[in-house]
Structure formats: structure tokens, C-alpha cells
N, C-alpha and C positions, 0 to 999 in steps of 0.2 A: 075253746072257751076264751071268751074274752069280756074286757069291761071296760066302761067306759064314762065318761062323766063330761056334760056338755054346760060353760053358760054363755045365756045369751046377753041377748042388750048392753054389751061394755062401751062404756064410753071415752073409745081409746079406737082411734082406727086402724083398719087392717095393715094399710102402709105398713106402720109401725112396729104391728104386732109378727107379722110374717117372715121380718129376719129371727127372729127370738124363736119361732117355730122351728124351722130352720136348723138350726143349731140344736135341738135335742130330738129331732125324727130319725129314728132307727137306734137311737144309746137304751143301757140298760136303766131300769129306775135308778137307782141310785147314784148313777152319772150324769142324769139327766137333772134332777135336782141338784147335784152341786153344781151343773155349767149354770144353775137358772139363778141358784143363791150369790153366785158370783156377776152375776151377767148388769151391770148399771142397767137403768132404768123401767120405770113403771111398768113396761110389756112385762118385764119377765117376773115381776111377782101375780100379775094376771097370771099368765099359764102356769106358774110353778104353785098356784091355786090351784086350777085346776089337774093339773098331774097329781098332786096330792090327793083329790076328792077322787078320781080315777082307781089310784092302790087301794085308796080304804075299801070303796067299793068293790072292791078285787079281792080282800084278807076279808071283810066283813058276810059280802055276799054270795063270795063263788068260793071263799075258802083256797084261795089261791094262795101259793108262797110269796111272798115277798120280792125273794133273792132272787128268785125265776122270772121275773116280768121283764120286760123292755115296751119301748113305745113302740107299740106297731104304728099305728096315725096318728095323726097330727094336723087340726086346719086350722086358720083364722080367717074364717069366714065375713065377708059382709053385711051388716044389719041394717035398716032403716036407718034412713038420714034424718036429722032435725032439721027444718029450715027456719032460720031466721034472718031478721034484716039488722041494716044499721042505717041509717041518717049519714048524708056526704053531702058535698058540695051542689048548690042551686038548686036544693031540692029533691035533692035522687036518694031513692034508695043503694045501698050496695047488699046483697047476699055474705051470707053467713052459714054453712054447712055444716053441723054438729056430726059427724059420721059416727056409727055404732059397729060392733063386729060380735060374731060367734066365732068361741072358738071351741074349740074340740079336740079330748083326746083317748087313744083306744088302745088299752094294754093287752096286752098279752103272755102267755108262760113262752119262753125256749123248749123248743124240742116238740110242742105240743101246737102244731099247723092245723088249724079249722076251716 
């Protein structure tokens, strides 16, 4: 049994987001939230959004324990890019890359392998 809770469209790129993965792939819930509550910058309140809508989904929907979960996966996936421009010198355009990512995460109980 497992749950999971996926968002898309953040506008925050994967770059960024993938060490913050990283670092709570394979911990128990509860450890994984404090390394995220601790962790500087913007990546990790993204994910430790989504780890959080994961448990609930897990105590709410599959009547899962709590204390039993760990992150099985973990992604940050890449999204559509925005493109835009900017005005430069004699004329030219230069590009502008807005990048988007999915991320994703999938809990599971200890002891209980599906």
C-alpha cells in the first residue's frame, strides 16, 4: 500500500529542486520533515508541501499509521518551459527561460513491501 501526492507546474526549476530531493529520499516521515523545515531555501518548502499532502493522503485515505511511513520516492521532474524575450543591444533579442518542474512523492508503511 502506498500514497502519494504529486504538484505540477512549480515555478522553481529542477536544478534547484533535485539536491532538496536528495536529501529526504529513503528517511522516515518525520525525519524528512525536520531535514526540510531546516533546510534554507524556497526548494524545500515546495517539497515539504508536498511530503505533507502525501501523509495526509496516507492517515486520511488508506488509514495508514503515521509513525510507519518513510518516503519510498521522491522526483523533481521537469515541466514546460516559458519562453520569453528581452530587448539587447542593436536591436536583438535575447531569451528568457522561465523553467517549471513536477515534483513528486510516494510513501509508504515499513515492513509492508508492495
Amino acid at each position: 500500500m502506498e500514497a502519494r501526492a504529486i504538484s505540477k507546474y512549480i515555478r522553481i526549476s529542477p536544478i534547484k529542486l533535485k539536491p532538496v530531493v536528495d536529501l529526504v529520499r529513503g528517511k522516515d516521515l518525520k525525519e524528512a520533515l525536520t531535514i526540510l523545515k531546516f533546510t534554507p531555501g524556497k526548494g524545500s518548502e515546495i517539497v515539504e508541501k508536498v511530503v505533507k499532502s502525501a501523509a495526509a493522503n496516507a492517515e486520511n485515505n488508506f488509514d495508514m499509521n503515521p509513525d510507519d511511513l518513510y518516503v519510498a520516492e521522491v522526483y523533481a521532474n521537469k515541466g514546460p518551459t516559458m519562453k520569453r524575450w528581452r530587448a539587447i543591444a542593436r536591436g536583438r533579442a535575447s531569451k528568457i527561460l522561465k523553467r517549471t518542474s513536477h515534483v513528486g512523492v510516494t510513501l509508504r508503511e515499513k515492513g509492508k513491501e508492495s
